[in-house]
C-alpha positions, 0 to 999 in steps of 0.5 A, a space after each residue: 500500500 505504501 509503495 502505491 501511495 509513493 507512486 501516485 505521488 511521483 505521478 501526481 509531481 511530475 504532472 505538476 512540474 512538467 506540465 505543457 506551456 499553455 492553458 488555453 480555451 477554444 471555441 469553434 463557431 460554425 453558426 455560418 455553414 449550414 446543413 453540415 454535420 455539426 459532430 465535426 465541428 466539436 471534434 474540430 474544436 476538441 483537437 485544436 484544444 488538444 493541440 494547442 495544450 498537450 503539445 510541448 512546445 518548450 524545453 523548460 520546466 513549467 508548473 500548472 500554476 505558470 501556464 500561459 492563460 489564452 484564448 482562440 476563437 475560430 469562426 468558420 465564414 465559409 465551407 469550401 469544400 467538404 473538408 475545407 473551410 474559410 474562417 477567421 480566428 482571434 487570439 488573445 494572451 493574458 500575463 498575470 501581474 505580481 501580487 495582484 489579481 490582475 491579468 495584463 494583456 499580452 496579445 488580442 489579434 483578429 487574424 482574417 486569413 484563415 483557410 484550412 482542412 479538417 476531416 473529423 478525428 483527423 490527428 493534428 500533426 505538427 513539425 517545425 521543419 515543415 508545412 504540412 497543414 495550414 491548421 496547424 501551422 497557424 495554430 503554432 505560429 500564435 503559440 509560439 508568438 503567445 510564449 515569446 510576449 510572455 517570455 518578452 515581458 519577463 526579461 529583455 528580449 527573452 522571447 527570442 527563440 520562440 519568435 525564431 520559431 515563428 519565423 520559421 513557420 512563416 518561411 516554410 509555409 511560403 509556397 502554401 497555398 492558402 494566404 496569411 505567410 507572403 509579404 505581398 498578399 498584405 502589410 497586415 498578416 502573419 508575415 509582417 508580425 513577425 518580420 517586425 518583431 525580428 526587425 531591430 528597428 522595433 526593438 523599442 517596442 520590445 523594451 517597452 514590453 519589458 520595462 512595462 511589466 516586470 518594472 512597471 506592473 510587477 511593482 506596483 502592487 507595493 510601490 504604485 507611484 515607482 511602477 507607474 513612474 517606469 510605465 511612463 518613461 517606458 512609453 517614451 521608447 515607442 515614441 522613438 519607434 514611432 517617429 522612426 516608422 510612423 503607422 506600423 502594423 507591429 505598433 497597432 497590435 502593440 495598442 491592440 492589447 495595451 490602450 485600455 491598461 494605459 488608461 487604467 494605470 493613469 487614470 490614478 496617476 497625478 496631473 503631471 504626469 497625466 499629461 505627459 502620458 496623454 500626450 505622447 499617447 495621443 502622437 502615437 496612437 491617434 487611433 484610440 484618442 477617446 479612450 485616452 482622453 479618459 485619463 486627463 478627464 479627472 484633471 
């Protein structure tokens, strides 16, 4: 009896410790095609469920409680085929904040070129050294982008071996027929996120990244003005990225995930440094000028 008690608690330890890398919800919404065997789309969902959390797609130690909490919505537009669809898929990442209960936003994407195969049970198979489907490269292409803003925001510039990744991904799914990998399809796809990223141009906004969540976020739960002080002064390195590329795709998603925390952290902040942040905020993201508005309200 004794030694079964110490097996099961090896296996429940190593389960613990050597858990995957993300913990992630999936949602398949396929209320657009009609008269189609809806079994299909809920074994869909529970393999990309499965894809996407049991695939280990690191070689670090990782315990339960340190998984990468996301999102994937997949809303089928379209049926092809009788095994192909067109879809849209969004993806979004949270981080959680040091002693708070608060999680940050890392990635909130609508990817809109999403085309791909899928027979009921079909196992989802994955390698990194080649495209072999378009379903699962584009799911490993946001996982790998997911881990490396994690990794980003926990030390400067520690996502890099997952955004090589990535950039893999996007190079062997060059010749794929489906769309979302070429630079001259869009200046707003998969390609272009991760040409960005890996661009030293834009290493600013990867700075940013940092500073902005393990100086600036992680601090204030015990020094609020001191974490806020950074956060400010973190803002002034997308400025310079800004005024060097003006209008860039990588600065969009950057906002995509941060423009309502920037109002959230500021909104506490003193009149000064209120102003200094809505303004800079106001040169280089023009786009969310309302909700930024909401920090000086209070003046």
């Amino acid at each position: 009896m004794k030694k079964i008690q110490i097996t099961f608690f090896i296996i429940i330890l190593s389960f613990q410790v050597f858990s995957q890398e993300l913990n992630c919800r999936v949602q398949v919404a396929h209320q657009k095609i009609q008269g189609t065997n809806i079994k299909a789309f809920e074994t869909l969902q529970q393999a990309i469920f499965e894809f996407m959390n049991n695939t280990k797609w690191t070689d670090h130690v990782i315990n339960m409680d340190e998984r990468i909490e996301c999102n994937i919505l997949i809303n089928l537009t379209e049926q092809v085929s009788t095994d192909e669809y067109k879809a849209t898929i969004q993806v979004q990442s949270n981080r959680p904040v040091y002693g708070s209960t608060y999680n940050s936003v890392m990635l909130n994407y609508l990817d809109g070129n999403f085309q791909f195969r899928y027979v009921e049970y079909q196992s989802l198979d994955f390698t990194l050294s080649t495209h072999t489907s378009n379903l699962t490269s584009v799911l490993a292409f946001y996982a790998y982008l997911i881990l490396g803003l994690d990794y980003d925001s926990f030390s400067l510039e520690g996502g890099t071996e997952f955004f090589q990744k990535a950039e893999t991904i996007v190079t062997n799914a060059q010749n794929a027929r489906e769309k979302g990998w070429r630079a001259f399809e869009s200046n707003k796809n998969r390609y272009w996120i991760i040409e960005n990223i890996m661009e030293q141009k834009y290493n600013g906004i990867r700075q940013c990244i940092y500073e902005h969540h393990r100086l600036g976020l992680d601090v204030m739960a015990e020094k609020p003005e001191d974490g806020r002080s950074i956060i400010a002064e973190s803002i002034k390195l997308l400025q310079k990225v800004h005024r060097a590329k003006p209008g860039s795709f990588l600065m969009q998603l950057y906002f995509n995930a941060k423009a309502d925390e920037y109002v959230n952290v500021f909104s506490e902040s003193f009149t000064d440094e209120k102003n200094r942040v809505f303004t800079i905020l106001k040169e280089i993201d023009p786009a969310n000028m309302t909700k930024y508005q909401k920090i000086t309200s209070n003046n």
